[in-house]
ROFI-764618 format. One record per residue (C-alpha): y negated, z, x negated; residue in one letter. Coordinates in steps of 0.25 Angstrom, whole numbers, plus 5000, padded with zeros to 4 digits. Example, Ala and Ser with C-alpha at 12.3 -4.5 7.8 and 13.67 -1.06 7.14 Angstrom:
501850314951A/500450294945S/
This chain:
500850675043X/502450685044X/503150595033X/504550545031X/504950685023X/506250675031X/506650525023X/507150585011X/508350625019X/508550485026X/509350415015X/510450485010X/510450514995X/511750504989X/511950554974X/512450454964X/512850494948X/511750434939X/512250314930X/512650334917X/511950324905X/512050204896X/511950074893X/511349964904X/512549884907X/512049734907X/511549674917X/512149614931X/511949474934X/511649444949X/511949294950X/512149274966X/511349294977X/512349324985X/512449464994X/513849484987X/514749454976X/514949404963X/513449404955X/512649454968X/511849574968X/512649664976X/513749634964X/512849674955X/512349814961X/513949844964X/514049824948X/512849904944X/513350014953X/514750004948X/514450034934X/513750154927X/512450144921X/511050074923X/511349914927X/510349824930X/510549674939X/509949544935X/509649444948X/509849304942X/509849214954X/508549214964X/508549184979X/508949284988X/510149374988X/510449375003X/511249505006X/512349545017X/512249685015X/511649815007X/511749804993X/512649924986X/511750024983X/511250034968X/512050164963X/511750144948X/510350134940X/510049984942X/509049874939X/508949744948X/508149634942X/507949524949X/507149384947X/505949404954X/505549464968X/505149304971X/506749254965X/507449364972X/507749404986X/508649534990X/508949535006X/509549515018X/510649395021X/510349405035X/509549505044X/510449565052X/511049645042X/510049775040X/510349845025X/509349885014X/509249795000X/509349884989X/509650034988X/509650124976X/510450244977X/510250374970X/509750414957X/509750264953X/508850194946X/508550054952X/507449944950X/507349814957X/506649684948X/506249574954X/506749524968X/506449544982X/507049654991X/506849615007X/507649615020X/508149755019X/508249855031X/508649985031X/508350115037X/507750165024X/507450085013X/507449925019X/507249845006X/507449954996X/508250114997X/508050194984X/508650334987X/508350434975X/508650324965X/507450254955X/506950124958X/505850044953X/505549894959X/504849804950X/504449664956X/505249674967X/504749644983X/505349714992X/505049625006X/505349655021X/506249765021X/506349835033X/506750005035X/507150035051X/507450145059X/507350175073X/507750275084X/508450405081X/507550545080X/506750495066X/506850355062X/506350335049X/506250195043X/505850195028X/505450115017X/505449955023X/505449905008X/505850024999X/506350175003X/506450254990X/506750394989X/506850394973X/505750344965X/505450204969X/504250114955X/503849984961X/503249884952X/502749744954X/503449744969X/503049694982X/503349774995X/503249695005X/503549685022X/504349795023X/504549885035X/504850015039X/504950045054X/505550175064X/505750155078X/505950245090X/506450375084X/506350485095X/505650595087X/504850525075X/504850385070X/504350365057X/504250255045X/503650225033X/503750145020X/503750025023X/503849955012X/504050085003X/504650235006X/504650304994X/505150454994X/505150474979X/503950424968X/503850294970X/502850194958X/502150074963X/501349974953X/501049844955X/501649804969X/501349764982X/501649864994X/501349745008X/501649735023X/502449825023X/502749905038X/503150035043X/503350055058X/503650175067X/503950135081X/504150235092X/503850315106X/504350445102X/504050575094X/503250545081X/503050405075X/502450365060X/502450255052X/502250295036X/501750215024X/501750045027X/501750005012X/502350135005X/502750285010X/502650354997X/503250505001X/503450554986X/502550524974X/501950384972X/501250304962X/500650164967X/499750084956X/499149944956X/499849884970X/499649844984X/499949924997X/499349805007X/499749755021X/500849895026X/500749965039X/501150065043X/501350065061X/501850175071X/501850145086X/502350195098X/502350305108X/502550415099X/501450485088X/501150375080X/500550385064X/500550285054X/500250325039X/499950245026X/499850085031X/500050055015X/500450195010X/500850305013X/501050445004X/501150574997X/500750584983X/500450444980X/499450394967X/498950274968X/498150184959X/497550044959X/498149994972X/497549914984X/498149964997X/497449885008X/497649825022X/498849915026X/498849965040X/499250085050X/499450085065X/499950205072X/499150295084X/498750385070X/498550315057X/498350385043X/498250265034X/498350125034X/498250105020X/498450265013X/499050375019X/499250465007X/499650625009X/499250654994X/498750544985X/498750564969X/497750464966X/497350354971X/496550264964X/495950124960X/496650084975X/496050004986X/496250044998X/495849935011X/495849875023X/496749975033X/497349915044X/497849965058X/496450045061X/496750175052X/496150205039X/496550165024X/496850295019X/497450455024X/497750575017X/497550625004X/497050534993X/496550574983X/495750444974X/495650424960X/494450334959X/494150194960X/494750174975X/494250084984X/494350135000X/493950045010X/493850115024X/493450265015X/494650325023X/495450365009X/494550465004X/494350424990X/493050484984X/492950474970X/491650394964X/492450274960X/493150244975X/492650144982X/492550184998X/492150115011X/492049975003X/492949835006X/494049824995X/493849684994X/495149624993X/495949494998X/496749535010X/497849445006X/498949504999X/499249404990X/499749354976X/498549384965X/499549374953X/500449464948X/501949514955X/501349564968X/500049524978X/498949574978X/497549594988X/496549524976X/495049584976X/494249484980X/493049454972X/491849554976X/492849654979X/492149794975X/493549844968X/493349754958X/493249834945X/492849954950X/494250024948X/495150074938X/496350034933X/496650184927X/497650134916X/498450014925X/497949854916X/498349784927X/498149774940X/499349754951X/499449604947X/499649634933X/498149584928X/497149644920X/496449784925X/495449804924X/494749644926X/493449704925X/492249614929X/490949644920X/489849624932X/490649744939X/490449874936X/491449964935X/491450084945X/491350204936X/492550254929X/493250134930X/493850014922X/493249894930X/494649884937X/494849854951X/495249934961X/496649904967X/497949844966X/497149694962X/496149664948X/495349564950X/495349474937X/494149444928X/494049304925X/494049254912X/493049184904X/493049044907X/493948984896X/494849084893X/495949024905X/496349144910X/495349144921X/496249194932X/495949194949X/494549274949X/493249174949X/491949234941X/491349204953X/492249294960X/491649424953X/490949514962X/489449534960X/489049574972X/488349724972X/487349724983X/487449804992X/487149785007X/486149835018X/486649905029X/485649925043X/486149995056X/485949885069X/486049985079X/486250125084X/486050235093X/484450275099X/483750355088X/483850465101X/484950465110X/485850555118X/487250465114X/488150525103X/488850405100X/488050325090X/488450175086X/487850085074X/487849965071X/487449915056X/487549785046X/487549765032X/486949645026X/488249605019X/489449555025X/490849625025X/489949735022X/490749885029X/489950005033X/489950145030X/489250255039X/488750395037X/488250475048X/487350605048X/488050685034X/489250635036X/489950545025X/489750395022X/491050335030X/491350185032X/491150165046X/491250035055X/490149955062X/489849985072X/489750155069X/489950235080X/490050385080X/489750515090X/488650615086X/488150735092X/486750765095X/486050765083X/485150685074X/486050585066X/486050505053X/486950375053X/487050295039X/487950165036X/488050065024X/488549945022X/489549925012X/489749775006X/491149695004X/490549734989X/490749884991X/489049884988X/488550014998X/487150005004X/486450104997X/485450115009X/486250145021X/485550125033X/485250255042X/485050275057X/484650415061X/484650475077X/484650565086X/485750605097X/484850705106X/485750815116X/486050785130X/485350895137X/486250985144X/
């Protein structure tokens, strides 16, 4: 599939002279929440850029600093700290002004602490533009940023939140509502990252990638919408953190391909992450949840719950262990994934503790201790990993973590106070699996090619998967519908319970579809 190679050319990359080496100068006070003058932000910036050396700003009122215009662009190695994404607010006074929050500009080395980024829209980059600079985010939201482009031969809208082109770490942040949209361009129409573009390497731990959009609208020539949470188009390390709730949408008269609802990427290793609910619509979807063109490692990750009709996962990826796949579209196969079984979590993104939300397991989830937290203590909240509960067994070669972003907690012993949210009553017990029978199919002899069955399962919320003549166990919907030729045939199907427990005895319908004589 065509990607966005022509992107490192759409920002021009101007050359600045490295800071000087020496002693940190102290720091600069920001006292007003004015968009300019005397103790405001944009005062601040003007000084750091103005003297040689690394400088860092200290935020020290909170509200919201409501600006006019862009800020000057960060020209020397700088460190903004602010007093808490939930105390702070960068943006926009008014709406009808359209400029980008923050940009860093090359061969800097920036970081952002503590505030929110949001309101920002620009043609690259809405919230955030790093061009070949250094920047690291930690406990920072970036919040509904928008990147637009329309008409002309290629519009190219990138990166809603963040368009990076240097090295981008993110840490403890939230990437939330942002868009990334291209309209009517007369030979290709194309967008991606809506809440991240990312050209160089780009680190993410503990953070929460969310509803974030991309959309390419058009009637003409070639239209695809690329990577709804993250378009990763270099190297990239994701661990312990979220990718829920992005989409990725291409419409129109033209070619229409949507790729990688959550993510989307090249060389991409990712551990202990739950990507789940994400979505892709277009006339050819690749991935509502994965598209990934050559995986490192993925491992320890949920992936769940695809929306927009196409499958979780495309391309190449290449499992670690102890993955959890929902629909079986991602191809792990290693004895310690878990395939065609329901994750089990809360479909509510929402605060479980720690800086960023959370999809909590609930409680008979079959993630629950069967991962492994390979090294990582905590989990994305910042509790204990592995919680390991003693009527589990562990899934072999593992530490009793749980797969995903989320660890469920252990309760104490009764006394002790620290008996946190989870009840003992909560622990899942359940390991009995179900029965499966078939209700109906086709005549034992027949002359028709198209077979349909029907089966149940004697547990609820139970899924199915099917298996017909030598081919391989699939997870298949109810009814089963499939063309054959003439032949004798051997359908099987199981039932699979909310536990992730497989029948061990799948029921079995064998028939005979006779020739129709010539």
């Amino acid at each position: 599939m065509r990607r966005f190679i022509r992107l490192l050319g759409l920002v021009a990359l101007t050359s600045v002279c490295l800071p000087d080496a020496g002693a940190a100068a102290a720091p600069i006070p920001v006292t007003s929440l004015g968009s300019d003058g005397p103790g405001t932000l944009r005062t601040a910036i003007q000084i750091a850029n103005s003297q040689a050396g690394p400088d860092s700003i200290e935020i020290e009122v909170t509200g919201k600093i409501p600006l006019e215009n862009k800020l000057p662009q960060i020209e020397e190695d700088l460190a903004i700290v602010g007093p808490g994404p939930g105390n702070l607010v960068v943006g926009r006074a008014t709406l009808g002004a359209m400029f980008r929050i923050f940009e860093i500009n090359n061969g800097v080395t920036g970081s952002l602490t503590g505030l929110t980024i949001t309101e920002g829209n620009s043609g690259a980059g809405g919230g955030i533009l790093n061009r070949t600079g250094s920047l690291t985010l930690t406990r920072v939201a970036v919040v509904g940023n928008e990147s637009v482009e329309g008409g002309g031969e290629t519009p190219t809208g990138t990166g809603g939140g963040i368009h990076s082109i240097g090295p981008l770490t993110l840490r403890e942040s939230v990437i939330r509502g942002n868009r990334a949209a291209s309209a009517e361009g007369s030979v290709e129409t194309a967008a991606g990252g809506g809440g991240i573009f990312a050209f160089g390497k780009l680190t993410i731990d503990r953070s929460t990638i969310s509803g974030n959009v991309v959309e390419a609208l058009g009637e003409t020539g070639s239209i695809f919408a690329v990577g709804g949470g993250i378009d990763a188009m270099g190297e990239a390390e994701i661990k312990r953190s979220t990718i829920s709730g992005n989409s990725v949408l291409a419409g129109g008269a033209g070619t229409t391909s949507a790729s990688g609802g959550g993510i989307a990427g090249n060389k991409v290793a990712l551990t202990s992450l739950t990507i789940t609910g994400n979505s892709a619509s277009a006339a050819e979807v690749f991935a509502a949840n994965l598209y990934l063109a050559d995986s490192l490692a993925v491992r320890n990750t949920i992936v769940s719950d695809p929306e927009g009709g196409g499958k979780s996962c495309f391309g190449t990826l290449a499992s670690g262990g102890f993955n959890l796949d929902e629909d079986g579209s991602c191809g792990f196969a290693k004895s310690s994934d878990l395939v065609g079984v329901v994750a089990g979590l809360d479909p509510i993104l929402k605060n479980n503790g720690g800086p960023t939300p959370t999809h909590a397991l609930l409680a008979g989830s079959i993630a629950i201790d069967r991962g492994n937290s390979f090294g990582d203590t905590t989990d994305q909240r910042g509790l204990p990993r592995p919680s390991n509960f003693p009527e589990i067994s562990d899934k072999e070669g593992g530490d009793g973590s749980d797969i995903g972003a989320f660890e469920l907690q252990v309760p104490a012993p009764v006394g002790t106070g620290g008996g946190g949210p989870v009840l003992v009553s909560q622990i899942p017990t359940d390991r009995t699996p179900p029965q499966t029978r078939i209700v109906s199919g086709p005549p034992r002899n027949t002359f028709k090619r198209l077979a349909k069955f029907r089966f149940a399962s004697t547990e609820p919320q139970s899924h199915f998967q099917c298996k017909l003549d030598k081919k391989k166990w699939k997870a298949c919907a109810n009814p089963f519908k499939h063309a054959v030729k003439p032949n004798r045939h051997l359908f099987k199907v199981r039932a699979i319970d909310r536990f992730g427990n497989v029948d061990p005895t799948p029921a079995r319908f064998g028939w005979r579809v006779k020739p129709i004589a010539g």
